[in-house]
N, C-alpha and C positions, 0 to 999 in steps of 0.2 A: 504494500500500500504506500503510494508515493503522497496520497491527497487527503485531509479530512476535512468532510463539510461541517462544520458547527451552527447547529440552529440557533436565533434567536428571540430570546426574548425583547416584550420591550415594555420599559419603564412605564411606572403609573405614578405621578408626580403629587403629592399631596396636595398642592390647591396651586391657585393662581398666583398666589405671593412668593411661591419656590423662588430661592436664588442660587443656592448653590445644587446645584442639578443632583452631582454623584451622594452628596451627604446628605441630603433630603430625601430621596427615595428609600423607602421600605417597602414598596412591592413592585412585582413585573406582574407584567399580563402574558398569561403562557398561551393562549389561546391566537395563532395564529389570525384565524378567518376574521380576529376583530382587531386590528394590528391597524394604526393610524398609517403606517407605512409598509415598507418590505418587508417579507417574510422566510426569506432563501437564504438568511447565517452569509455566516463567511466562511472562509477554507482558510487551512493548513498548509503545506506544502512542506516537504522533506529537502531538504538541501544539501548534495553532494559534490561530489571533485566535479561531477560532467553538471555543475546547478547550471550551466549557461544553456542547455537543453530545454529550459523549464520556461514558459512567461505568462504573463497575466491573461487571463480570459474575460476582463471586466471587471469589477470592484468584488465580487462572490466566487470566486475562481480560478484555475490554474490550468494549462494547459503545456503539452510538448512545442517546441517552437515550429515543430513540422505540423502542428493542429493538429493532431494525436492527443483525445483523455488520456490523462493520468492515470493509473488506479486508484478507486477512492472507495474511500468508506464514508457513509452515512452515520454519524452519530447519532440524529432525531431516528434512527431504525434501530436502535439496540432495544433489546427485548424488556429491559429495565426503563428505559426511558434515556434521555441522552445523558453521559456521565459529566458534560461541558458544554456549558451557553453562552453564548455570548448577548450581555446585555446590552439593549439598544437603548440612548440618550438621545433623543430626537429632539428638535425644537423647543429646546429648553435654555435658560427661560421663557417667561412670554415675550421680553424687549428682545430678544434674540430671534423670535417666531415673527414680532413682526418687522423687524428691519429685514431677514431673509424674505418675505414673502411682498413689501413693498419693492427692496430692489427688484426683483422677479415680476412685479406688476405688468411689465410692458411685453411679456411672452403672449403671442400670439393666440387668439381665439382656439384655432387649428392643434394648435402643439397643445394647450391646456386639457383642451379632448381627448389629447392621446395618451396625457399622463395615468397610469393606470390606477392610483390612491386618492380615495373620497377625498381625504384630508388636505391632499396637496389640491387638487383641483378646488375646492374648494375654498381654500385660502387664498390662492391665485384670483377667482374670482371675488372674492373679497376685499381683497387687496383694488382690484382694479375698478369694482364698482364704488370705493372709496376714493381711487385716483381725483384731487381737487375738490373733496365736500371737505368742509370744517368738521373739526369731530370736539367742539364742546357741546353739540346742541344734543343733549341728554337722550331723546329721542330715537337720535339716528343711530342706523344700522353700524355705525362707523366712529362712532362713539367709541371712550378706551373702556368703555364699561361694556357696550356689545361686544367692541374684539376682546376684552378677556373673559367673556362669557360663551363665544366661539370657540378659544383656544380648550377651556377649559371643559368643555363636551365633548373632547377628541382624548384630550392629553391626562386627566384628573379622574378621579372618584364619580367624577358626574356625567364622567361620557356612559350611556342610556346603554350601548352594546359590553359594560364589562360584566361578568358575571363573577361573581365572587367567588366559584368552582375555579374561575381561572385565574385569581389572582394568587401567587406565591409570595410568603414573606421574602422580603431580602436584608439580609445583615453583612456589611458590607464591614468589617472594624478599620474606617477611615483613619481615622484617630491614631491604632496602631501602625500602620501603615504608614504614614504622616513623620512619624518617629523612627522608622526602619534608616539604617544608613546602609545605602548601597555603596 
């Protein structure tokens, strides 16, 4: 086995106030089908004397450089369940979710269609149906109290598809970690 896929989980961020992403979180959402974004892990790759053999097949992937798979193993297929996840940190904070999806406003009608995550397209057009309204008027869609009421349907406790079967504690001991001298 030269490859391994690691599936992902992904962060469930305690509220809208989150500011430090990794020490704030205490739980992931294991449940794939309800993933604010991708759901295909990352990979592994083995690296040896002949590693110049080996190259990237995209940001999830690894391939021979003659496009030949690798042999790989599936860790979401072990019979226990996968032995290593990797956690997904997405758009976190909220001032980080929306300066990425303001600059990104001006992506095309066309291309926001093709993107395949509710959440991204949906922010994209949120983003751009806000492109030049004021956002103190309390009212509007575009208001910082709508967009954190947005972010936080997708990213928090309040997004309507988490199901609490699928949510995993996470204990992550930052703190010790913090302290480690490599």
């Amino acid at each position: 086995v030269d490859q391994a896929f690691i599936p992902n989980v992904e962060a469930v961020y305690p509220s809208v106030a989150v500011q430090n992403c990794f020490a704030e979180t205490k739980e992931v959402n294991m449940n794939p089908y309800t993933f604010a974004s991708y759901a295909n892990g990352k990979s592994a790759v083995r690296l040896t004397d002949g590693a110049g053999e080996v190259a990237p097949a995209g940001p999830h992937m690894w391939r021979y450089q003659a496009g030949d798979q690798l042999p790989s193993l599936h860790l979401d297929h072990e019979p226990f369940g996968a032995p290593l996840m990797v956690v997904h940190f997405e758009s976190c904070p909220f001032n980080r979710w929306e300066s990425k999806f303001w600059e990104l406003g001006n992506t095309s009608p066309g291309k926001v269609q093709s993107i395949p995550f509710p959440f991204y397209r949906e922010s994209l057009e949120r983003m751009q149906s806000c492109s030049g309204e004021a956002h103190n008027d309390p009212d509007s869609i575009c208001s910082e109290h709508s967009l954190q009421s947005f972010w936080a349907q997708w990213k928090t406790p309040a997004n309507p598809s988490l199901a609490k079967k699928d949510l995993m504690p996470l204990n992550i001991p930052w703190k010790d970690i913090e302290r480690m001298q490599l």
